[in-house]
N, CA and C of each residue as an Amber inpcrd file, in Angstrom:
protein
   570
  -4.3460000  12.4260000  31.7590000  -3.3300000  11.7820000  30.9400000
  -2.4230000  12.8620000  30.3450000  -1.0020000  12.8830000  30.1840000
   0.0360000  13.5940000  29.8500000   0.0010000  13.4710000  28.5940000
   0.6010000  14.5730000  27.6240000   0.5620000  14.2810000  26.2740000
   1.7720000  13.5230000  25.9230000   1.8320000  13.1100000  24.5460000
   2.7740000  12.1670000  24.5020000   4.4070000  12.8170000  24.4820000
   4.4680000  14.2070000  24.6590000   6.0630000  14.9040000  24.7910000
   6.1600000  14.9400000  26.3100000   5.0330000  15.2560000  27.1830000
   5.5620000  15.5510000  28.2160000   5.2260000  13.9220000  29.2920000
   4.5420000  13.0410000  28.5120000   4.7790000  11.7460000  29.2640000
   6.4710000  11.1290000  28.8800000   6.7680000  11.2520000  27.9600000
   8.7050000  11.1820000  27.2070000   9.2200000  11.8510000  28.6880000
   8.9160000  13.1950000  28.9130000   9.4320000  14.3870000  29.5780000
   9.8230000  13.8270000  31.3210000   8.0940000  13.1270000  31.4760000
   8.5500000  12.4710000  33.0120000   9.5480000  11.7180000  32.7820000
   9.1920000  10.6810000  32.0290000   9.8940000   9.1630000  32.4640000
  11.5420000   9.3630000  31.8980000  11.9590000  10.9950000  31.5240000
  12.9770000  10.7120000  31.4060000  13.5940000  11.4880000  32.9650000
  12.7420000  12.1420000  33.4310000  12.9480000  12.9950000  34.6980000
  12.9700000  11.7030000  35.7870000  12.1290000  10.5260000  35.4280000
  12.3790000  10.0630000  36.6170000  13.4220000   8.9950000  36.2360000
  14.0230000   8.5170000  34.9410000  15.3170000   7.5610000  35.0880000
  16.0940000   8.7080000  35.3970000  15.8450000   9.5770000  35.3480000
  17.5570000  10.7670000  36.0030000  17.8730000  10.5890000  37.1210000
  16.4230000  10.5300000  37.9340000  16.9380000  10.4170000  39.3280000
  16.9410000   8.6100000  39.8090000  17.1360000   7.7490000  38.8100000
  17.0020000   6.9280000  39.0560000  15.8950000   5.6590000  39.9400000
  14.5910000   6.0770000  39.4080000  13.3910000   5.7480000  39.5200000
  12.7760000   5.3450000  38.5270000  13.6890000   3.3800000  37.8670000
  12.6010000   2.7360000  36.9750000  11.3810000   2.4930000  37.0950000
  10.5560000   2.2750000  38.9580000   9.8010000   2.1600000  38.4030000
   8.2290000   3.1750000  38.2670000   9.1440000   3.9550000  38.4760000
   8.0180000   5.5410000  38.1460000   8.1770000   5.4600000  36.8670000
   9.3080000   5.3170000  36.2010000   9.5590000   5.7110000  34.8850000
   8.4860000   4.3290000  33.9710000   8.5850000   3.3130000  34.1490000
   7.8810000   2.3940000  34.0300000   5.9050000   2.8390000  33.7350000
   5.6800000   3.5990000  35.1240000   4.3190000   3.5860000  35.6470000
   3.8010000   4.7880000  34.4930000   4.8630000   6.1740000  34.4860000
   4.2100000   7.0340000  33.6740000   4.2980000   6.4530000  32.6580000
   5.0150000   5.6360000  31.6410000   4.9580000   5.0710000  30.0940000
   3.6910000   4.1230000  30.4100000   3.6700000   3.1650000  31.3150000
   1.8140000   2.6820000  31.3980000   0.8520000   3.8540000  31.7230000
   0.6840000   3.8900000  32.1610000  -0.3300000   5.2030000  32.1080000
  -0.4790000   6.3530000  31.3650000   0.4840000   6.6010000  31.0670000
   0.6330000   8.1120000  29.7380000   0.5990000   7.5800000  28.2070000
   1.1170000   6.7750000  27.8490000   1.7230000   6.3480000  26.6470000
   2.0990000   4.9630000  26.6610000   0.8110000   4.2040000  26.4890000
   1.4720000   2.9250000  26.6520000   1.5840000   2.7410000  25.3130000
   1.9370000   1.0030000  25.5320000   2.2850000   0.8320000  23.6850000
   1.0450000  -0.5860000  23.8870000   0.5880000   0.0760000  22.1170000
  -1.0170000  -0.5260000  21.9970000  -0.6670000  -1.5320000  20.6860000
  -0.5600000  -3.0380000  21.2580000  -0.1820000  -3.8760000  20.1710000
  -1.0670000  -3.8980000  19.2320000  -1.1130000  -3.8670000  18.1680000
  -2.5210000  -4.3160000  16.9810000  -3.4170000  -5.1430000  17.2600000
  -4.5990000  -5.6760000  17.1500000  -5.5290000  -6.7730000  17.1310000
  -5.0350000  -7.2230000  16.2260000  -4.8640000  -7.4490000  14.9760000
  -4.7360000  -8.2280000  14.0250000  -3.7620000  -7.7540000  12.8790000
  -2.8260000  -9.2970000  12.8360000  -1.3020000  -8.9790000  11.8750000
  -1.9830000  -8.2060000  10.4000000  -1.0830000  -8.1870000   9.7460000
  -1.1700000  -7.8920000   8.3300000  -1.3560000  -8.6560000   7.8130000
  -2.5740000  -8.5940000   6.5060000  -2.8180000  -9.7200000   5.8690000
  -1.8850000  -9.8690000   4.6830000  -1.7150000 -10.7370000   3.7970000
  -0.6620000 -10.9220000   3.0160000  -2.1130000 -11.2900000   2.0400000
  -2.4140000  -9.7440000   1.1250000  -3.0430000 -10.1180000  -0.1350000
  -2.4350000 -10.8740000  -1.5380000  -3.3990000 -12.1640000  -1.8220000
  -2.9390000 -12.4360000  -2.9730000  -3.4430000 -11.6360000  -3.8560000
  -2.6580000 -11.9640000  -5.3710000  -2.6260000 -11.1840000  -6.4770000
  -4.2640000 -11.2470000  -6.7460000  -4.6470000 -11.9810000  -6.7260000
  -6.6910000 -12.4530000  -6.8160000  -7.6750000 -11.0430000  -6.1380000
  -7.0520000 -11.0370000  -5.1650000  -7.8570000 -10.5280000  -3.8960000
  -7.0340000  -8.6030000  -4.2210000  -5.4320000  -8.6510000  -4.6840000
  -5.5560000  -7.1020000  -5.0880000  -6.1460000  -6.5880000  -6.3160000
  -6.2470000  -7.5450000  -6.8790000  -7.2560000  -7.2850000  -8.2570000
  -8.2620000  -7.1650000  -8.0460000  -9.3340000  -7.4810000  -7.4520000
 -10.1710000  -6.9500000  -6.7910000 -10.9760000  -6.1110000  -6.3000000
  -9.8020000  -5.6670000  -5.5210000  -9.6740000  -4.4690000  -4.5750000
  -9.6780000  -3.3140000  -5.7170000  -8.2070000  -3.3780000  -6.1580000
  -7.6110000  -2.5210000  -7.0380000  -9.4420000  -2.2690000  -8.3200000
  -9.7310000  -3.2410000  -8.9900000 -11.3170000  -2.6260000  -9.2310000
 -12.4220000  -2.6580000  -8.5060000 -12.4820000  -2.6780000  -7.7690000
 -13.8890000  -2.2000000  -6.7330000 -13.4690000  -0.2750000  -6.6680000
 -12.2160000  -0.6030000  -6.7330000 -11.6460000   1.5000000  -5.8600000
 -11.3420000   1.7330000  -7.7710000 -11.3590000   1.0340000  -8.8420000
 -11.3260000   1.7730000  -9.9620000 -10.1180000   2.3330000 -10.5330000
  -8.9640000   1.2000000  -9.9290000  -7.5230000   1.9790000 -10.1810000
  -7.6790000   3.1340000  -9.7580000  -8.3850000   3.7570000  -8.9930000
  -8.0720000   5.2810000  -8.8530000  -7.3840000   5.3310000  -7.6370000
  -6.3620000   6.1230000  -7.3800000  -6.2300000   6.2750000  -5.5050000
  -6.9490000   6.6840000  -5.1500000  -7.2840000   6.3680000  -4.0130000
  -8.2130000   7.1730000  -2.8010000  -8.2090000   8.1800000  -2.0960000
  -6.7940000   8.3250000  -1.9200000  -6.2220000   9.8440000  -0.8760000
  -6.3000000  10.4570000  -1.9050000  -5.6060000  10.5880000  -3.0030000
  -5.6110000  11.2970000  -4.5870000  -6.8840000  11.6960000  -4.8460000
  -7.1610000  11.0320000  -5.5710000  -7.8320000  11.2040000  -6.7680000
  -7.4680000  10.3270000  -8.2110000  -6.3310000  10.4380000  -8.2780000
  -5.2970000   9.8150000  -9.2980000  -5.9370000   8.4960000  -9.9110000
  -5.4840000   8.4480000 -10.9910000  -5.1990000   7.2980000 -11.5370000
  -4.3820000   6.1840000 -11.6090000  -4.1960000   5.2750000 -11.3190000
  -3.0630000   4.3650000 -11.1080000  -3.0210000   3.1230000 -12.3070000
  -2.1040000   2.3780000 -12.3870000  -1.6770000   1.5010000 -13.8670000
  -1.8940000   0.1630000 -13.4600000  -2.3260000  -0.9660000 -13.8750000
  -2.4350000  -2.0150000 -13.4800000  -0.9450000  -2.6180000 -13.2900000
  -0.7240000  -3.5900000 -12.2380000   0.7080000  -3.7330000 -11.7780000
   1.3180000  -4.6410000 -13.0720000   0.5080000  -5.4600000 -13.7570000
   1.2470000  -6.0490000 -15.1830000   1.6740000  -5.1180000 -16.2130000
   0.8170000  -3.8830000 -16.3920000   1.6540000  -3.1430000 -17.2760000
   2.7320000  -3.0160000 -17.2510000   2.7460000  -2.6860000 -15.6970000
   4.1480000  -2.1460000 -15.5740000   5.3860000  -2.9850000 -15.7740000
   4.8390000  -4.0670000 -15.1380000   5.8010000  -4.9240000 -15.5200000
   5.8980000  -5.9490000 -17.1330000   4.9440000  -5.3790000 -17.5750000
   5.4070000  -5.8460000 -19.1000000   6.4440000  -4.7200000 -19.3930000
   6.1600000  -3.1910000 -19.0150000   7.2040000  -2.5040000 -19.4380000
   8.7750000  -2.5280000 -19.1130000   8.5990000  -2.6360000 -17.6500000
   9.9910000  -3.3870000 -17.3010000  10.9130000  -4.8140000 -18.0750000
   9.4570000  -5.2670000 -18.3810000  10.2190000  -6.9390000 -19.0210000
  10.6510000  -6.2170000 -20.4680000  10.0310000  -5.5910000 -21.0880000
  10.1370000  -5.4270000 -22.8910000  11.0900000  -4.5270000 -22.9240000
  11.0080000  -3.0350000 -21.8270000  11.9230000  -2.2700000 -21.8660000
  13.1030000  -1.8690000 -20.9960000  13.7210000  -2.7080000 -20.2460000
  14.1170000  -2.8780000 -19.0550000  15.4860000  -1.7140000 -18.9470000
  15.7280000  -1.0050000 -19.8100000  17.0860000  -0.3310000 -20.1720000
  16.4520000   1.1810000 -19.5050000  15.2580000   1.2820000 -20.1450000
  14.5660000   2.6430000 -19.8640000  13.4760000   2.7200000 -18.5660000
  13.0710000   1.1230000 -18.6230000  12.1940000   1.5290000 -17.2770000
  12.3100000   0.0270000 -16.2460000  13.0800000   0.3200000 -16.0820000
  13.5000000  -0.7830000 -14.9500000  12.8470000  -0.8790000 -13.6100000
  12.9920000  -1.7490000 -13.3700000  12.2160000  -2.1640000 -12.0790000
  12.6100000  -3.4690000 -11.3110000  13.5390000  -3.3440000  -9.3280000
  14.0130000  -3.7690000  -9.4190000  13.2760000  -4.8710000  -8.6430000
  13.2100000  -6.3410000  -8.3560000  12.8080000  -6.4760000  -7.5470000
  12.1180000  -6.4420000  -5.9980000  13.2630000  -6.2550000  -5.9860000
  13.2020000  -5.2930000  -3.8310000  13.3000000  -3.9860000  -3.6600000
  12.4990000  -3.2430000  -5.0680000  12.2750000  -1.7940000  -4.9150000
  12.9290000  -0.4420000  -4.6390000  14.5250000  -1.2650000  -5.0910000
  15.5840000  -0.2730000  -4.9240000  15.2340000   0.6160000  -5.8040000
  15.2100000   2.2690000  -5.0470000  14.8560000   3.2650000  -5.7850000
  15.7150000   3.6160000  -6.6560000  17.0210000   3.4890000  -6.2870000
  18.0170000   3.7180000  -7.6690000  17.8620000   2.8230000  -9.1500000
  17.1340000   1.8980000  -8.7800000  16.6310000   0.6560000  -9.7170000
  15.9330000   0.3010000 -10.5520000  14.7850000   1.2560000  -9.4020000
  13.1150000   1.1400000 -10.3130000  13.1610000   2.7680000 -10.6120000
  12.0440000   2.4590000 -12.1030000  11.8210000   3.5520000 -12.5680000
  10.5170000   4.3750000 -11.6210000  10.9800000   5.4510000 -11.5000000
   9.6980000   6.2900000 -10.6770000   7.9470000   6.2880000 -10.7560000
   8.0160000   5.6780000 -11.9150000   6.6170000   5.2130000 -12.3630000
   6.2270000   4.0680000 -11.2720000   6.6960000   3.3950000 -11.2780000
   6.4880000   2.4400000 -10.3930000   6.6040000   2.6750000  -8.7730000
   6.7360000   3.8440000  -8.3720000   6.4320000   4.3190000  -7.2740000
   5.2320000   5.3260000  -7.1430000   4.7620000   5.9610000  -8.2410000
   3.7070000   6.7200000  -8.2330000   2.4870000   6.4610000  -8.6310000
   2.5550000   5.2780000  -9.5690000   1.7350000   4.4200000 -10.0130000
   1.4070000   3.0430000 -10.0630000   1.7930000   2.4140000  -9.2380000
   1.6510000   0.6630000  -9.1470000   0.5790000   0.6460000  -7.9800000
  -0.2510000   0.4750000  -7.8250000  -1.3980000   0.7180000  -7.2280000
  -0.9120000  -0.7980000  -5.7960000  -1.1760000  -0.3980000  -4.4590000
  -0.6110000  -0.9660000  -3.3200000  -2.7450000  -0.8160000  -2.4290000
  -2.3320000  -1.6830000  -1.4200000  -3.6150000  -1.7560000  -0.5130000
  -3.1540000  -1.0210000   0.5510000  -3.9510000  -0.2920000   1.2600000
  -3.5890000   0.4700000   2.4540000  -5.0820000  -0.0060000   3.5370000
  -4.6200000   0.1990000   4.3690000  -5.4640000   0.2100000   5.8330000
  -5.9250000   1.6640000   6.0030000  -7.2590000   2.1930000   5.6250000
  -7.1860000   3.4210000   6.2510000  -6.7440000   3.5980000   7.4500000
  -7.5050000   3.1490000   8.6130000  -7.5200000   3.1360000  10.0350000
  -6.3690000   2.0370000   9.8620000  -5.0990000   2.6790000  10.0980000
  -3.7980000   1.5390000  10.3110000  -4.0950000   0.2290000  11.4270000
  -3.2820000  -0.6770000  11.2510000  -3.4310000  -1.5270000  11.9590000
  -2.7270000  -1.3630000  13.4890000  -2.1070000  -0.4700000  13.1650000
  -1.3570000  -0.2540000  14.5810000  -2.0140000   0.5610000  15.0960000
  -3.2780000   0.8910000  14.5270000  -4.4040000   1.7510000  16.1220000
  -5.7680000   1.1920000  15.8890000  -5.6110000   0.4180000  15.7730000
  -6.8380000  -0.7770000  15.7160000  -7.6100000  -0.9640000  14.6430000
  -6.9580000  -0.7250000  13.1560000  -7.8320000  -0.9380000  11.7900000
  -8.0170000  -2.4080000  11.7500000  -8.4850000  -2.5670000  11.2160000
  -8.8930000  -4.3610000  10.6690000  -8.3320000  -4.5000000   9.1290000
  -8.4280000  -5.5560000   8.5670000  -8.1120000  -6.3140000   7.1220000
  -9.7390000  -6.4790000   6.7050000 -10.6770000  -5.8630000   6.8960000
 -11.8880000  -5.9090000   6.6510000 -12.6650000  -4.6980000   5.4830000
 -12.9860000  -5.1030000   4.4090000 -12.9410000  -4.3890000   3.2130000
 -13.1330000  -3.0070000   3.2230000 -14.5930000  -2.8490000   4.1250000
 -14.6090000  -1.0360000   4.7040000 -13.0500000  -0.7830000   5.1240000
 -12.5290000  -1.1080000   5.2200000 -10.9550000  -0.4530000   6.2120000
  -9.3560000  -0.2260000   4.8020000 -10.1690000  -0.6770000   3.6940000
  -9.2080000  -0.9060000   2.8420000  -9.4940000  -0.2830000   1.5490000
  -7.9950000   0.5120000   0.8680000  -8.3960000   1.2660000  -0.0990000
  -6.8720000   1.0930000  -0.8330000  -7.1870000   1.4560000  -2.4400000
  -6.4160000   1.3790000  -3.4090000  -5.4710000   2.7660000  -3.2510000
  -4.2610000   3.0170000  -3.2320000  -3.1980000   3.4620000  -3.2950000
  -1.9110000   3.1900000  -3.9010000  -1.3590000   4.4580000  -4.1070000
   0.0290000   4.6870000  -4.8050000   1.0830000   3.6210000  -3.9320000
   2.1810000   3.0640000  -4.2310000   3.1420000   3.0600000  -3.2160000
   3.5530000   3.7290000  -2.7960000   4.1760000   5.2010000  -3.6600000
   4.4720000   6.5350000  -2.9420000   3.4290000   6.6180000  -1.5860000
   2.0390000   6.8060000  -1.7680000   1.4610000   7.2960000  -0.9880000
   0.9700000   6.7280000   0.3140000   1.1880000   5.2790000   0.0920000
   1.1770000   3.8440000   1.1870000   2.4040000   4.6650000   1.6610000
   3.4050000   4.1730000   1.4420000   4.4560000   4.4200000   2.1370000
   4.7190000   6.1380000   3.1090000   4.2260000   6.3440000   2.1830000
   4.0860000   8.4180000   2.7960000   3.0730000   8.1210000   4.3640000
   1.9390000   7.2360000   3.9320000   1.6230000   7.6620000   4.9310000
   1.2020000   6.7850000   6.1560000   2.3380000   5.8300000   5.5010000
   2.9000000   4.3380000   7.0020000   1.5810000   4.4280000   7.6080000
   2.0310000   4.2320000   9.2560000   1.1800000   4.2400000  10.4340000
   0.3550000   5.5750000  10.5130000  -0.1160000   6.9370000  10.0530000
  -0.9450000   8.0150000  10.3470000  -2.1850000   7.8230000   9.6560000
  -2.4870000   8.3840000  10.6440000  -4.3210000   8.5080000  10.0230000
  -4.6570000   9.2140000   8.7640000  -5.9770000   9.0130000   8.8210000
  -5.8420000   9.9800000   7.6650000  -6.2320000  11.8370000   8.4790000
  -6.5160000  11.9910000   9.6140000  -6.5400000  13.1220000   9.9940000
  -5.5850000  13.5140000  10.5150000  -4.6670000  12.8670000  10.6560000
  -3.3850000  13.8070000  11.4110000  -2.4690000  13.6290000   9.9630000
  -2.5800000  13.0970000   9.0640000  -1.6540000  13.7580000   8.1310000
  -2.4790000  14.8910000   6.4380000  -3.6750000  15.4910000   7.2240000
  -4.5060000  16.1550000   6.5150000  -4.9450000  15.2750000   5.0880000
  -4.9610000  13.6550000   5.0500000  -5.4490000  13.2640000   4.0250000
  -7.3560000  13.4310000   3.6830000  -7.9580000  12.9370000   2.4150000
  -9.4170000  13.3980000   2.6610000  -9.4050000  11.4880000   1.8820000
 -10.5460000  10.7100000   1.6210000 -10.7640000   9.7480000   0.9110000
 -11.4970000  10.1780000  -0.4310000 -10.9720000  10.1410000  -1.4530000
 -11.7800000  10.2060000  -2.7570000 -12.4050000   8.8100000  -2.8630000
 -13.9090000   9.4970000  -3.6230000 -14.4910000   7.9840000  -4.3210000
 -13.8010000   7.6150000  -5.2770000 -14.2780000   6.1680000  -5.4510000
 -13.9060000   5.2520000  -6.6170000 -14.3010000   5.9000000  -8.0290000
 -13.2620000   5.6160000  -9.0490000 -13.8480000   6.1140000 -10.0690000
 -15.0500000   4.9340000 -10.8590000 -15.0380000   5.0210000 -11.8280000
 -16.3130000   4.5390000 -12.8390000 -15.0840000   2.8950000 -13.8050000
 -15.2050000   2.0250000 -13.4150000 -13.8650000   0.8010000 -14.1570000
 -14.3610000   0.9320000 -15.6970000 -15.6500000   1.4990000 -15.6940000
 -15.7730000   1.6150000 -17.8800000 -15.2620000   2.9060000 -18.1290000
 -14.6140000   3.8950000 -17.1620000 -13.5150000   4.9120000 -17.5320000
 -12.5180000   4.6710000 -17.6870000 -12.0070000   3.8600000 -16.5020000
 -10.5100000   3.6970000 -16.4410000 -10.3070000   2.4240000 -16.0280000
  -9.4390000   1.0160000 -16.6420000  -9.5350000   0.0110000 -16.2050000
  -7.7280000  -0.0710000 -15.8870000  -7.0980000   1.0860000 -15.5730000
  -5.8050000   0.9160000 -15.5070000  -4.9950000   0.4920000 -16.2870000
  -5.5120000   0.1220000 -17.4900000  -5.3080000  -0.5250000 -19.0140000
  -5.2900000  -1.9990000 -18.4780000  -5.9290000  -2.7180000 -17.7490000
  -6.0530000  -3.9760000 -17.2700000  -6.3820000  -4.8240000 -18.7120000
  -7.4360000  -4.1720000 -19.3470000  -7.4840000  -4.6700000 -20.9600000
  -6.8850000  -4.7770000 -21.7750000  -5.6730000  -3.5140000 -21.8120000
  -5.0130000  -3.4340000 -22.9880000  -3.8520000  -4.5830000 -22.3270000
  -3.2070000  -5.1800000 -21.0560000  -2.1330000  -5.9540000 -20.5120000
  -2.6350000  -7.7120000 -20.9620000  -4.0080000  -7.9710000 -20.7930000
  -4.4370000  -9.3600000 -20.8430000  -4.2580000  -8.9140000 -22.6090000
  -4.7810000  -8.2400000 -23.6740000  -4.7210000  -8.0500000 -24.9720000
  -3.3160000  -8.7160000 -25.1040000  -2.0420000  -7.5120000 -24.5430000
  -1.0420000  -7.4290000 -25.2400000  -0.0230000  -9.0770000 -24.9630000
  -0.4510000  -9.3810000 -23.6100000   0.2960000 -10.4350000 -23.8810000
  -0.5300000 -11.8540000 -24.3410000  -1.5490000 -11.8080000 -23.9580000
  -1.9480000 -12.9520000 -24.8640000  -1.4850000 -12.9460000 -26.3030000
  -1.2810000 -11.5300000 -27.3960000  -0.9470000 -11.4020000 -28.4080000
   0.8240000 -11.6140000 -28.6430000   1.2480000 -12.0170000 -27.1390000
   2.7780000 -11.6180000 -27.0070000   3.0380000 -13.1510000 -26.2430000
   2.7280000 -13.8090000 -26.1790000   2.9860000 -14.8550000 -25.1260000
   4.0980000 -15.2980000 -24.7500000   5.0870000 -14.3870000 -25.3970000
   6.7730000 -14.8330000 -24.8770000   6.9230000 -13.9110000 -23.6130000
   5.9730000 -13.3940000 -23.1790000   5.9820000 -12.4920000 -22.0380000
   5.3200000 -12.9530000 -21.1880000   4.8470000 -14.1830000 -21.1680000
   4.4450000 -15.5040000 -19.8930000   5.8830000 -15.8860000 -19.1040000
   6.9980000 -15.6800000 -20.3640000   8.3410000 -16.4220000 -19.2150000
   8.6330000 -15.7020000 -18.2650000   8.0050000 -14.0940000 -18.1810000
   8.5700000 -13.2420000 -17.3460000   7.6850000 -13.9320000 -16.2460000
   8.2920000 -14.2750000 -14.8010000   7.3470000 -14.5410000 -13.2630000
   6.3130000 -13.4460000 -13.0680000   6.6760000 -12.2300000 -12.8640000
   6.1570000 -11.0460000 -12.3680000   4.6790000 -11.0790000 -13.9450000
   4.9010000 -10.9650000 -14.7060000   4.1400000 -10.8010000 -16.1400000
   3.2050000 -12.0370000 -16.2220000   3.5390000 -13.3110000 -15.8870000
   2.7730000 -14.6190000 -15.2580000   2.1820000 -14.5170000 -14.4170000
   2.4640000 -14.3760000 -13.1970000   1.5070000 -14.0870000 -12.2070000
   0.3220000 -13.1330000 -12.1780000   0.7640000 -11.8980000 -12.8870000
  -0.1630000 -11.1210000 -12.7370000  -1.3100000 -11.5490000 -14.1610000
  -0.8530000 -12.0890000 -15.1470000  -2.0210000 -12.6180000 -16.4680000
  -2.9630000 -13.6380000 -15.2690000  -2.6150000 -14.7090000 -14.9520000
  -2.6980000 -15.6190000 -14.2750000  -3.7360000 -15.5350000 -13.3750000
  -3.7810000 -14.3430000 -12.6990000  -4.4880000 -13.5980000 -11.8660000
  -5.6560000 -12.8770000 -12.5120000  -5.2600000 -12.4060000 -13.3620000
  -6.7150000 -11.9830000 -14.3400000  -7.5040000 -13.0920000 -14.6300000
  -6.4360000 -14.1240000 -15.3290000  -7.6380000 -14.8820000 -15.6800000
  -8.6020000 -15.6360000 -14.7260000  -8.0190000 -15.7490000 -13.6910000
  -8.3150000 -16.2540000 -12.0190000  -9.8810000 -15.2840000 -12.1760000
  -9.8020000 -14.0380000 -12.2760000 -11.0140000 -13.0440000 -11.9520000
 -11.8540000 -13.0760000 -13.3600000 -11.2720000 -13.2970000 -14.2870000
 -12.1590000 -13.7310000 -15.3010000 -11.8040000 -12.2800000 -15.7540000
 -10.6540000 -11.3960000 -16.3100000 -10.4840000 -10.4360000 -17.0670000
  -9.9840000 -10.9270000 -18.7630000 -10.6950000 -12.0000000 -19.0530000
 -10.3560000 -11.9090000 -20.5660000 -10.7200000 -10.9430000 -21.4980000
């Protein structure tokens, strides 16, 4: 089998000389393209809460600590001048916190080389660091997996967010600030 520059290398040597279907045969045989077994799951807020404490708010590739996603968005709702946050994640929009710290689900073993949606396969992450590290493994982009931390260390302030707005309840009108209380109480974080 050719590596994947010099299988590129044939099949562009053989559309030169005008031979689709050599060019065809080396991309099957050298480099084919390997559809996923299984789509992306679309976690509800229930099921990243969850997740997000089983891994301890901590990232996994990190080490880090990460913020429960209602904080953040109580901070966006209360302080929206200083830490904004935009819907559809326009970076000019949202405050950087919310890219380094809003804790996202990742696929170790991506789905596009045969990971599963199956809990061994899934770990708590940054969005920065989801996004950094898309489709790669964790060995070809030198990542390592940290353990979970200890949730009676760090609960991402998941406590202090169900506290503050139950004590605040004009911060139910916010959607984003609703859903995510909503969701606690779903898991039983009173």
């Amino acid at each position: 089998m050719l590596s994947s520059v010099n299988a590129i290398k044939q099949t562009c040597t053989a559309l030169t000389v005008g031979d689709i279907e050599q060019a065809k045969y080396i991309i099957r045989t050298n480099y084919p393209h390997v559809k996923p077994l299984k789509k992306r799951k679309a976690f509800t807020k229930k099921e990243q809460i969850a997740l997000f404490m089983r891994d301890d708010f901590i990232d996994r590739y990190s080490g880090e600590r990460l913020i429960f996603p209602g904080v953040l968005c109580v901070l966006s709702a209360t302080l929206p001048d200083v830490f904004p946050c935009h819907a559809n994640w326009k970076t000019d929009e949202t405050h950087q916190a919310c890219w380094d710290l809003f804790p996202s689900i990742d696929h170790i073993i991506p789905l596009a080389f045969v990971g599963t949606n199956d809990d061994d396969n899934l770990v708590c992450t940054s969005m920065k660091r989801n996004m950094a590290k898309s489709t790669s493994t964790l060995k070809e982009i030198g990542w390592t997996l940290h353990p979970p931390g200890k949730l009676e260390d760090w609960d991402g302030l998941s406590g202090w967010f169900m506290e503050y707005v139950a004590a605040n309840p004009a911060l139910l009108l916010n959607n984003d600030v609703n859903n995510w209380y909503r969701a606690c109480q779903d898991c039983n974080l009173t």
